[in-house]
C-alpha positions as CSV (number, residue, x, y, z in Angstrom):
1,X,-34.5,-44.7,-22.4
2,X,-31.2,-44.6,-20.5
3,X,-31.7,-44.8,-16.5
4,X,-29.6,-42.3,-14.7
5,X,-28.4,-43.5,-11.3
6,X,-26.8,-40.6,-10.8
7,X,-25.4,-36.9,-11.8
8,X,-22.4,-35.9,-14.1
9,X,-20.8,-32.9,-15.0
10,X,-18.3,-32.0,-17.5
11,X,-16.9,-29.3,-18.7
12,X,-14.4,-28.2,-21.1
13,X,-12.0,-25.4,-20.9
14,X,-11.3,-24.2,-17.6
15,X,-15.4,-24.5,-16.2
16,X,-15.8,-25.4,-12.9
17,X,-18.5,-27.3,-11.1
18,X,-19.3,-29.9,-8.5
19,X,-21.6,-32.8,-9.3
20,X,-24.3,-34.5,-6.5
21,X,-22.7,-36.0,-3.7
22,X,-22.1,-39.5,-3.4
23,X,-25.4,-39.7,-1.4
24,X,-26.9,-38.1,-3.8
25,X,-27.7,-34.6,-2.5
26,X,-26.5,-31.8,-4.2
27,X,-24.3,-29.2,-2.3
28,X,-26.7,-26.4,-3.9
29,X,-29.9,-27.5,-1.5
30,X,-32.2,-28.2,-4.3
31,X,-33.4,-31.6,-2.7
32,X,-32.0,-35.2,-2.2
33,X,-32.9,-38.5,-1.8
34,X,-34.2,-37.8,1.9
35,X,-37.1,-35.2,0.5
36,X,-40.3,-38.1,1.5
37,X,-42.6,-38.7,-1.2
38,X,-40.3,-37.7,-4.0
39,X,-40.7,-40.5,-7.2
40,X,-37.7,-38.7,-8.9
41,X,-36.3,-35.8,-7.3
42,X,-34.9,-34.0,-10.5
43,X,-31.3,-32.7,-10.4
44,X,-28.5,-31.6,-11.9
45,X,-25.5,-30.9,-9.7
46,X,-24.0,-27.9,-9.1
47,X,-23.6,-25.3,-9.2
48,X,-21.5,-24.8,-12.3
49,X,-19.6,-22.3,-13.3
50,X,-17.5,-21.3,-16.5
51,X,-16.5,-18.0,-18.5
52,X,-17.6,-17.1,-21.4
53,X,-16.5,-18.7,-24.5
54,X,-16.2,-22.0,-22.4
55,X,-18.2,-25.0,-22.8
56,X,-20.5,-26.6,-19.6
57,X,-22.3,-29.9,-19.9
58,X,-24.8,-30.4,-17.6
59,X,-26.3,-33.9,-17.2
60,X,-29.6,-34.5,-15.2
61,X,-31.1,-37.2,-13.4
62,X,-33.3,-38.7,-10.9
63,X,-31.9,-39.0,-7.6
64,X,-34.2,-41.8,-6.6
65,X,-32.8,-43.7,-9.1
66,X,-36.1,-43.1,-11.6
67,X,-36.0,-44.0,-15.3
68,X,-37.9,-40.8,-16.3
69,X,-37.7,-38.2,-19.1
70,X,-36.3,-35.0,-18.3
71,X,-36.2,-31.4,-19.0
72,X,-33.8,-28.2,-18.5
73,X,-35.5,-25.0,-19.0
74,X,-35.3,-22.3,-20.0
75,X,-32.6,-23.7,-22.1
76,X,-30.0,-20.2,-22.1
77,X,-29.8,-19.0,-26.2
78,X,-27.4,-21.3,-27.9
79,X,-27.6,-24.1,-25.4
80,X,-28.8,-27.3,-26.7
81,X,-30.6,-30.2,-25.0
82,X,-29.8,-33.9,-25.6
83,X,-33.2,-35.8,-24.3
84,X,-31.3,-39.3,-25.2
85,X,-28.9,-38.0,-23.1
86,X,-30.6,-35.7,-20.6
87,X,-27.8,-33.6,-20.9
88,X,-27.3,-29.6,-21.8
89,X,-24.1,-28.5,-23.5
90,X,-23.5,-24.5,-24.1
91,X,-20.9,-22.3,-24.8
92,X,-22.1,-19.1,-23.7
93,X,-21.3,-16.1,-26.2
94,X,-19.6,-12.6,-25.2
95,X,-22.9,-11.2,-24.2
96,X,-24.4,-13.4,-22.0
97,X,-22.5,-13.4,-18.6
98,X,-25.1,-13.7,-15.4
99,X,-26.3,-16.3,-13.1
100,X,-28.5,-18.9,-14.6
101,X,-31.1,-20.5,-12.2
102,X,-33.1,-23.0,-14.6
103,X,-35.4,-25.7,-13.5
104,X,-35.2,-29.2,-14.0
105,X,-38.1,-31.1,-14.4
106,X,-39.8,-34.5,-14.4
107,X,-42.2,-36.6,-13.3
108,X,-44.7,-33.4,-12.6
109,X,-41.5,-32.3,-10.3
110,X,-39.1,-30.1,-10.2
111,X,-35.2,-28.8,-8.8
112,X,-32.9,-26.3,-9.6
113,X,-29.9,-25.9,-11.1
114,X,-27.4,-23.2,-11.0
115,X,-25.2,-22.4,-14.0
116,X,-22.7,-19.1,-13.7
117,X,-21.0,-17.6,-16.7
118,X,-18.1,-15.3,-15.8
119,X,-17.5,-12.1,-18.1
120,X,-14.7,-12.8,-20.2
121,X,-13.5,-9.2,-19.3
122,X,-9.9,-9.3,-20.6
123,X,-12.1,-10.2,-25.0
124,X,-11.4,-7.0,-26.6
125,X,-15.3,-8.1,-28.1
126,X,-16.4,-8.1,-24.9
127,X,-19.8,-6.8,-23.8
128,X,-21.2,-5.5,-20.5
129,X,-22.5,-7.3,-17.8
130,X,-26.4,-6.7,-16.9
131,X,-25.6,-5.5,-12.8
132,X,-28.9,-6.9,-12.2
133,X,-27.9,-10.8,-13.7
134,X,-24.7,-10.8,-12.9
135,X,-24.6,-11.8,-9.1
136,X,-22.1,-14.2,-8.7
137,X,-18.2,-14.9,-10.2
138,X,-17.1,-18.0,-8.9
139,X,-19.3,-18.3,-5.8
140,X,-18.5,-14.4,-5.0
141,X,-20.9,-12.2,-4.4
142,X,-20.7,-9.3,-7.3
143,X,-20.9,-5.6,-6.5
144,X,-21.2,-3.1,-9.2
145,X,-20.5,0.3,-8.3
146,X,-20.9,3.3,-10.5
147,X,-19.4,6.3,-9.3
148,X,-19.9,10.1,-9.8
149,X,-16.8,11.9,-12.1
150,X,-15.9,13.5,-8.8
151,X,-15.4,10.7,-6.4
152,X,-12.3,11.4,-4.5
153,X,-10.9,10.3,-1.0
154,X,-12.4,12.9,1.3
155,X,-16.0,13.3,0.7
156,X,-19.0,10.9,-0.2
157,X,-20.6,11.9,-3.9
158,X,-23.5,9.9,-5.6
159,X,-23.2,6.5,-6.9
160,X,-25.0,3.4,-7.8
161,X,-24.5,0.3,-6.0
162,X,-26.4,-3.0,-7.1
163,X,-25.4,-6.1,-5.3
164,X,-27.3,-9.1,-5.8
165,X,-29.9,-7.6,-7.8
166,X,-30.8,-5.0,-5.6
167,X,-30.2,-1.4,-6.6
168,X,-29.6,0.7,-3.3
169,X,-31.6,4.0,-3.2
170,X,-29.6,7.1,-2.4
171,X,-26.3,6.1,-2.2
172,X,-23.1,7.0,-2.1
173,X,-19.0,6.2,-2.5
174,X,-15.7,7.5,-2.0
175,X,-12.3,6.1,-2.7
176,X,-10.5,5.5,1.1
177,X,-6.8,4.9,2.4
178,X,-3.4,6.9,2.3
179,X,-0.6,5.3,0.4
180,X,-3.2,2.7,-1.1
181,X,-5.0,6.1,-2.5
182,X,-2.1,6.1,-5.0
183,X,-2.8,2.1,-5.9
184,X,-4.1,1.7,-9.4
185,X,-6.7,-0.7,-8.1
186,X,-8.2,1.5,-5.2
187,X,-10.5,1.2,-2.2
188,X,-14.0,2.3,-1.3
189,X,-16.4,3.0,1.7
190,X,-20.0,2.3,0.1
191,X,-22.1,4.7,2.2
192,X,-26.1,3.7,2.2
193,X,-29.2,5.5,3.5
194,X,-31.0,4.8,6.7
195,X,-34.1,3.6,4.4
196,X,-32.2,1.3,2.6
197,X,-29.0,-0.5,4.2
198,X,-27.0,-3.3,2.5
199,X,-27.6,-6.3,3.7
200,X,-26.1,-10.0,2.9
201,X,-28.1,-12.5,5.1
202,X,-25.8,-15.6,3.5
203,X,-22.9,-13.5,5.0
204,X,-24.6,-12.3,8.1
205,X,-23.6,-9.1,6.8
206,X,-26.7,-7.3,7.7
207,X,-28.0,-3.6,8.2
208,X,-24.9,-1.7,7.1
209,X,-25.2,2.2,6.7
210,X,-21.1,1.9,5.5
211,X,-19.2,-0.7,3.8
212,X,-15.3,-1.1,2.9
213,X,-14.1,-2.5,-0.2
214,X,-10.8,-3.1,0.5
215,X,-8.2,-3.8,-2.0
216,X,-6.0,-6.4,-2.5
217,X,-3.1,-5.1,-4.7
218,X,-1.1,-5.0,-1.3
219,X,-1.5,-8.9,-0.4
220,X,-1.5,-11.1,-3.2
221,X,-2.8,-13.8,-1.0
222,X,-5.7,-11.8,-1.1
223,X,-6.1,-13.0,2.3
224,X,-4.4,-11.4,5.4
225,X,-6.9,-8.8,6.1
226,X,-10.0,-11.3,6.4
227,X,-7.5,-13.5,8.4
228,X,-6.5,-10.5,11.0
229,X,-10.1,-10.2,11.8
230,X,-11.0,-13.2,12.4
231,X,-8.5,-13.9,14.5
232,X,-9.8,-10.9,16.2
233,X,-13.4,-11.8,16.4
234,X,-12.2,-15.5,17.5
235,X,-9.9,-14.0,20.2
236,X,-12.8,-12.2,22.4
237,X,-16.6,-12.1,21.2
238,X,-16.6,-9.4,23.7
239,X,-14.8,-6.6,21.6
240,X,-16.1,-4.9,18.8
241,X,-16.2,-7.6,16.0
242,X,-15.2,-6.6,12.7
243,X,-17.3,-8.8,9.9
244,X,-15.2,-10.0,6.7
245,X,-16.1,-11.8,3.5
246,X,-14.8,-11.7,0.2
247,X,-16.2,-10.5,-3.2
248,X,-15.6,-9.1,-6.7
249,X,-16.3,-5.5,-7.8
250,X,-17.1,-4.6,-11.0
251,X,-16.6,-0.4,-11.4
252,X,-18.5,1.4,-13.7
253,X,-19.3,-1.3,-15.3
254,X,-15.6,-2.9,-15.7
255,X,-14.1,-5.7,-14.0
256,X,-12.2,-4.8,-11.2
257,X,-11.4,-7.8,-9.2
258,X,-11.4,-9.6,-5.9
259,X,-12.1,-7.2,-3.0
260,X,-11.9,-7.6,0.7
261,X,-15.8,-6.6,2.2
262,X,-15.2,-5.3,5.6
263,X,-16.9,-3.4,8.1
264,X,-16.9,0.2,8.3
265,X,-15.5,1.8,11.7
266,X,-18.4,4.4,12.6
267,X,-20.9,5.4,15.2
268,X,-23.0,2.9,13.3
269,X,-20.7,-0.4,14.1
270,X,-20.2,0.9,18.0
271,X,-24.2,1.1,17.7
272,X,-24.3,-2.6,16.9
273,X,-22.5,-3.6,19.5
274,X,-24.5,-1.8,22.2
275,X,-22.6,1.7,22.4
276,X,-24.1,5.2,21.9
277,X,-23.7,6.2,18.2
278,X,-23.0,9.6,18.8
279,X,-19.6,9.2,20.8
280,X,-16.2,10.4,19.9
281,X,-14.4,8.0,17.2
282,X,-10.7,8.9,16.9
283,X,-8.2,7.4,14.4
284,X,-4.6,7.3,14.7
285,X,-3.2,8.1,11.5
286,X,0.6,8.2,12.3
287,X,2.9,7.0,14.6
288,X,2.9,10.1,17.0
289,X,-0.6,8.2,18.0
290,X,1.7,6.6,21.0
291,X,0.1,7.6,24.3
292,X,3.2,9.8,25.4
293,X,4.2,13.4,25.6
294,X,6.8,13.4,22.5
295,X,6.1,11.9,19.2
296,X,7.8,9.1,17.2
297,X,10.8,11.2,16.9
298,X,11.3,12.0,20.4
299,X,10.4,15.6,20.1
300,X,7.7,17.1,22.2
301,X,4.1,17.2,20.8
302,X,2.5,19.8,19.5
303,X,-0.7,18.8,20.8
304,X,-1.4,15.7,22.7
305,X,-3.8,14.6,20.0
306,X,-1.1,14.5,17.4
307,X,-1.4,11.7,15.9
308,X,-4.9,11.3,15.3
309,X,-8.1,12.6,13.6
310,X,-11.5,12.8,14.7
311,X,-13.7,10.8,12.4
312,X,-17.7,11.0,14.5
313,X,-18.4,13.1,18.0
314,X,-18.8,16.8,19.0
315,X,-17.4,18.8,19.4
316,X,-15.8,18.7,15.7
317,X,-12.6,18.8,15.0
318,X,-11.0,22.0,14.4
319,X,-13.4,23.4,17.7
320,X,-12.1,24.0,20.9
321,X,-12.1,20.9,23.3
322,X,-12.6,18.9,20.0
323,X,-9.8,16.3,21.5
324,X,-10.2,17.4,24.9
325,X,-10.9,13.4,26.5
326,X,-8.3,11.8,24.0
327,X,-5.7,14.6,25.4
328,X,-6.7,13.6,28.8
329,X,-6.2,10.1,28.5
330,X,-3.0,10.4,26.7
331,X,-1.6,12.7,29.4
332,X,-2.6,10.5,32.0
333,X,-0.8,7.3,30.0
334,X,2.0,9.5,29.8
335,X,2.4,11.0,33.2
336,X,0.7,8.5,36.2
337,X,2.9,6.6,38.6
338,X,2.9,2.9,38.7
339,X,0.8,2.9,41.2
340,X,-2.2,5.3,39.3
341,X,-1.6,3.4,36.4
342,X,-2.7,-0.1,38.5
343,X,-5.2,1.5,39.8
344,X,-6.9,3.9,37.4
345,X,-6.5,1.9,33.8
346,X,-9.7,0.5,34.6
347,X,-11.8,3.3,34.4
348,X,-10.1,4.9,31.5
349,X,-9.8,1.9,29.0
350,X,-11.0,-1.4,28.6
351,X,-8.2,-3.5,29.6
352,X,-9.4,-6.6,27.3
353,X,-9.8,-4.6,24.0
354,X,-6.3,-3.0,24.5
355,X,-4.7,-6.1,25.9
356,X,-5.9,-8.4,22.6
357,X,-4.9,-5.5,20.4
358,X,-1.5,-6.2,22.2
359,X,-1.8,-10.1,21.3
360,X,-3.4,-9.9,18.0
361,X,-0.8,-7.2,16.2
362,X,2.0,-8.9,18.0
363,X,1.2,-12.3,17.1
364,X,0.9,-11.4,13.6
365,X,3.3,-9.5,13.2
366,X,1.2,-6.3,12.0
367,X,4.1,-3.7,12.4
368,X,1.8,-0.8,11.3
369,X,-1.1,-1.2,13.6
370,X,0.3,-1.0,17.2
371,X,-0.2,2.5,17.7
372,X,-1.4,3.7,14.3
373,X,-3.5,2.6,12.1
374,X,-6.2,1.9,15.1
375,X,-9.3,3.2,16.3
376,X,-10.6,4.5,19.7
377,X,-13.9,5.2,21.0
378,X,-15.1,7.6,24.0
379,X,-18.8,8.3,25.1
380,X,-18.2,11.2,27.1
381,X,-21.3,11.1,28.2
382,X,-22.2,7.8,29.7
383,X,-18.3,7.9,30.9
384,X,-17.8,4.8,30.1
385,X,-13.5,3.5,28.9
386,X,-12.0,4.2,25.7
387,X,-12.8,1.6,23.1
388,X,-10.2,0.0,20.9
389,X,-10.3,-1.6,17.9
390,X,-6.8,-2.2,15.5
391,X,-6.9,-1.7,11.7
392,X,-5.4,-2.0,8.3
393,X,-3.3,-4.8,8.2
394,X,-1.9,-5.1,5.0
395,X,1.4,-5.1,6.8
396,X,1.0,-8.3,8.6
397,X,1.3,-12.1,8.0
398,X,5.4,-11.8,7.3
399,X,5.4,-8.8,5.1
400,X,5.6,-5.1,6.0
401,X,3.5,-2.3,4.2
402,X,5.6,-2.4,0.9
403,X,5.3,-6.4,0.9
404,X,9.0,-7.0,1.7
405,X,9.3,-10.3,3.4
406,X,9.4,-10.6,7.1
407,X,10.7,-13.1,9.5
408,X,8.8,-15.4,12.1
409,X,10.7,-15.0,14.6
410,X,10.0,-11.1,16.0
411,X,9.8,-11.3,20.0
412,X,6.5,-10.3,21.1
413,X,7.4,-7.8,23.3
414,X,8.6,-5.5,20.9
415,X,5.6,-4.5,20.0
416,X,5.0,-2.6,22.9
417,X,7.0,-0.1,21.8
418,X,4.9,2.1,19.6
419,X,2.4,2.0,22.3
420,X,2.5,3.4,25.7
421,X,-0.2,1.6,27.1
422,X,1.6,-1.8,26.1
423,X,4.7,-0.6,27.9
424,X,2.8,0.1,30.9
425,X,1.4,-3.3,30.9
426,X,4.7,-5.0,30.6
427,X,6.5,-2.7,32.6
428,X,4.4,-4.0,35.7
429,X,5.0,-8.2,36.5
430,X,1.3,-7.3,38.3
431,X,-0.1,-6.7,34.5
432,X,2.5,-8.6,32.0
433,X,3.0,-11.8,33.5
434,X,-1.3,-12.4,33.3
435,X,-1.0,-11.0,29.5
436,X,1.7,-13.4,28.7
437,X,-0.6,-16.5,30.0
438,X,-3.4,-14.7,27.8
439,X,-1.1,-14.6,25.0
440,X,-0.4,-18.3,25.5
441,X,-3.5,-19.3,25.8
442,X,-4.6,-17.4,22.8
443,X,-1.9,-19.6,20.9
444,X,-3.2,-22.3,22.2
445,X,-6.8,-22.0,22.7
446,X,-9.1,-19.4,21.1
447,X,-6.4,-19.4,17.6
448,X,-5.0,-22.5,17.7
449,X,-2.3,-23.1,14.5
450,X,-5.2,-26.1,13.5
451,X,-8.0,-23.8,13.3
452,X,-6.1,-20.5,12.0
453,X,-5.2,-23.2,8.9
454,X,-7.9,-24.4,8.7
455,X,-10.0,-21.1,8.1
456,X,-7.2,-20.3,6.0
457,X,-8.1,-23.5,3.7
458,X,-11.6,-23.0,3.5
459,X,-11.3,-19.2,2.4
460,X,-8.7,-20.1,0.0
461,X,-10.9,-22.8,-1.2
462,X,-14.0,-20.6,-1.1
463,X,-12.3,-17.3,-3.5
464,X,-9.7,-19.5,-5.4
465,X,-11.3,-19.3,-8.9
466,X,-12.2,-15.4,-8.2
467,X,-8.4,-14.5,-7.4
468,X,-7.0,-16.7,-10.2
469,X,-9.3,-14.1,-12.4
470,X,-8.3,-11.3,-10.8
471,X,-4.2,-12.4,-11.1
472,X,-4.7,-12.1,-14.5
473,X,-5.9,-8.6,-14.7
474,X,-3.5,-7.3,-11.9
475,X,-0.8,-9.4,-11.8
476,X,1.8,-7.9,-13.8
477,X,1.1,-3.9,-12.6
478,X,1.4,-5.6,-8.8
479,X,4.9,-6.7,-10.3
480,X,5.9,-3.7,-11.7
481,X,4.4,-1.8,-8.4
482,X,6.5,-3.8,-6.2
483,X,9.4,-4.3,-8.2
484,X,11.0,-6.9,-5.1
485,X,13.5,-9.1,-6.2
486,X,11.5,-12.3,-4.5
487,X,8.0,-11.6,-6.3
488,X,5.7,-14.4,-5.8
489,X,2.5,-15.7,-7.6
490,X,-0.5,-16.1,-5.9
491,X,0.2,-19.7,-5.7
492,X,3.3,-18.8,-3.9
493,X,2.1,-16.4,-2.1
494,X,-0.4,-18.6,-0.5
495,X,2.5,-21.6,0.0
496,X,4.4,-18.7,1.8
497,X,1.8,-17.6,3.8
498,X,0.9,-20.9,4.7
499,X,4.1,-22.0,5.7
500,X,4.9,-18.3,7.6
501,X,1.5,-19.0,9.7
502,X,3.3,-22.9,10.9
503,X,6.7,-21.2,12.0
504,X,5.0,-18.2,13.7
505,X,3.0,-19.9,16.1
506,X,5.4,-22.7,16.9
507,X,8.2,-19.9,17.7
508,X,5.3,-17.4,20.1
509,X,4.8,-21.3,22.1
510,X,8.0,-21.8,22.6
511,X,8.0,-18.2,23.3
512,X,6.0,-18.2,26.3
């Protein structure tokens, strides 16, 4: 019998997997070398993953270094086992996508191995995926969302949502955004009952009443939104965090690609994070959301809520008073001396959430999302400051909404001009001069280029396999959509992003 000193993998095609480490642990946590009393400590690498039609070979072993017989099993249908060999070989048909957890065994012990077989989606042959198997593509998490004939963009109707083999109880979808409601490959807010909240624990991503599924056929990086917010949550843990991971949606029962999972911004997040649920949540939809008395034309308001919608808090909108401590605050942005404005800000907003909105859309560049595109939350009650926390940043990260490219090298400071509050703080050396050192620091602290990059490589790392999938079903509509005369690939697009990220922070440190 042949001794096996250590694990292999191999596949053919385009299969991915990772064999045992050089120690001999595998990355998957099915035991190593260090687990005491062990005689063989049977394992198999991974975990490995492939499409269907693709071949994986799957070679197991002692870890300890044991000449012992082994087993895989179950063996999948049409796998085969080679005892001589103690290795598995399989080419999974067109009906057998899922996530394979099998044992391996020997000497009276036994590990795991994971084996993933992506849906070959684009096989005219193809067949559907069981929602309840298929939890993983790539290392993604899988949602599979079936949705009612009359889902639409403004209220929730029934769907089915299983993620990770769970099927949620009572809930509910609807497609979200405004241009992107036009996108072929859409968005959704996953809305889920108080008895039964999504929950990811491997994502800290837990207890959520509402979900995002954010597209990606506006960044084909697939990237800048996760990369906004967590430069956001790195900047102050004290502001509302906004949690991000990526995964792959599968709609009524058909691939639909890499998705963006963010939080959703509701009475429920401000909960999390210690406010009153029931407060007023307003969201600036256009750019007459600029804290002054005439909109973005320069003609006078309406109202002084123009601008924004009111998304949770009473009274409704479309009663009277509905805006009444928005209005308030806008006229008092609008209209207080220098000296009010020192002294008052402080009881009417919280300085740090709108001073790192200031340094976060200005550092990145996010040229939608200094006055629109932003939430703000009042409890009128407990009189607490208006809440701020920035959104949708598609346009960011050296392109604008319609991905043209943009330049490095904006100043700053001219962000603060779709924002009232922003002017006020630079218009004052008291206030601008200490948010320049933040800024500075920010660069150089809390989002240093090194670690910016290096979340960047990880999550690119991480979804890479996933996106290369999804490339192939969207890449040529995002290239008719577009239609610029620089398109990129994803490949491209990352070594543009990449390389935009480098320039942008050394030009804001020489900046300040």
């Amino acid at each position: 019998m042949r001794r096996h000193l250590w694990i292999a993998v191999a596949c053919l095609g385009a299969c991915q997997g990772s064999a045992a480490d050089d120690d001999g642990e595998s990355d998957d946590g099915s035991g190593s070398m260090s687990d005491a009393g062990l005689v063989c400590d049977p394992q198999a690498g991974g975990p490995h993953w492939l499409t269907e039609g693709e071949t994986v070979s799957v070679t197991a072993g002692c870890a300890t270094g044991l000449d012992e017989e082994l087993a895989i099993e179950p063996l999948p249908a049409g796998a085969v086992w080679d005892p001589d060999t103690s290795t598995l070989t399989w080419t999974p048909g067109l009906d057998q996508a899922a996530v394979y957890e099998l044992d391996v065994t020997g000497a009276g012990e036994v590990g795991r191995v994971k084996i993933g077989v992506a849906d070959r989606w684009d096989d005219p042959d193809n067949q559907p995926v069981d929602p309840l198997t298929y939890t993983e593509e790539y290392g993604l998490p899988v949602f599979h969302l079936g949705t009612d004939p009359d889902l639409n963009g403004d209220d929730y109707t029934p769907a089915t949502i299983v993620y990770r083999g769970h099927s949620y109880a009572d809930a509910e979808a609807k497609n979200r955004g405004a241009t992107s409601l036009e996108y072929p490959k859409k968005s959704f807010t996953l809305k889920f009952s108080r008895e039964d909240k999504m929950s990811d624990e491997s994502k800290q991503f837990v207890g959520k009443r509402k979900v995002v599924l954010n597209t990606t056929f506006d960044d084909n990086s697939y990237l800048r939104q996760r990369l906004v917010f967590e430069l956001w949550n790195r900047l102050d843990p004290g502001h509302i965090q906004v949690q991000h991971y990526s995964a792959v949606l599968f709609l009524d029962g058909a691939y639909q690609g890499v998705y963006e999972v963010l939080d959703h911004i509701d009475g429920y997040l401000m909960e999390d994070h210690g406010l009153r649920q029931d407060g007023n949540l307003y969201k600036a939809i256009d750019h007459d959301a600029n804290f002054r008395l005439v909109n973005a034309d320069g003609a006078d308001k309406a109202t002084l809520h123009d601008g924004y919608e009111k998304k949770e808090g009473v009274p409704l909108e479309g009663e009277p008073g509905a805006f009444a401590d928005l209005e308030e605050l806008v006229e008092w942005v609008a209209t207080s001396s220098a000296e009010e404005f020192a002294a008052g800000a402080d009881a009417r907003i919280d300085r740090r959430d709108f001073e790192n909105w200031w340094i976060l859309v200005s550092l990145v560049e996010a040229d939608d999302s200094a006055g629109k595109n932003s939430y703000l939350y009042h409890d009128p009650e407990q009189s607490g400051p208006f809440r701020a926390v920035p959104w949708d940043f598609n346009a960011s990260f050296g392109q604008d909404w319609e991905t043209a490219r943009q330049s490095p090298d904006a100043d700053p400071e001219e962000y603060v001009s779709p924002n009232e509050v922003f002017e006020r703080f630079m218009a004052d050396p008291a206030t601008a001069e200490p948010l320049r050192a933040r800024f500075r620091e920010a660069v150089t602290g809390a989002l240093r280029v090194e670690d910016v990059l290096a979340f960047f490589d990880a999550a690119v790392a991480e979804m890479d396999a996933a996106v290369r999938r999804d490339e192939a079903r969207w890449g040529a509509e995002y290239a008719s959509w577009w239609a610029r005369g620089d398109l990129t690939t994803y490949e491209q697009e990352l070594e543009y992003l990449r390389a935009w990220i480098q320039e942008r922070w050394a030009f804001a440190a020489a900046r300040y």
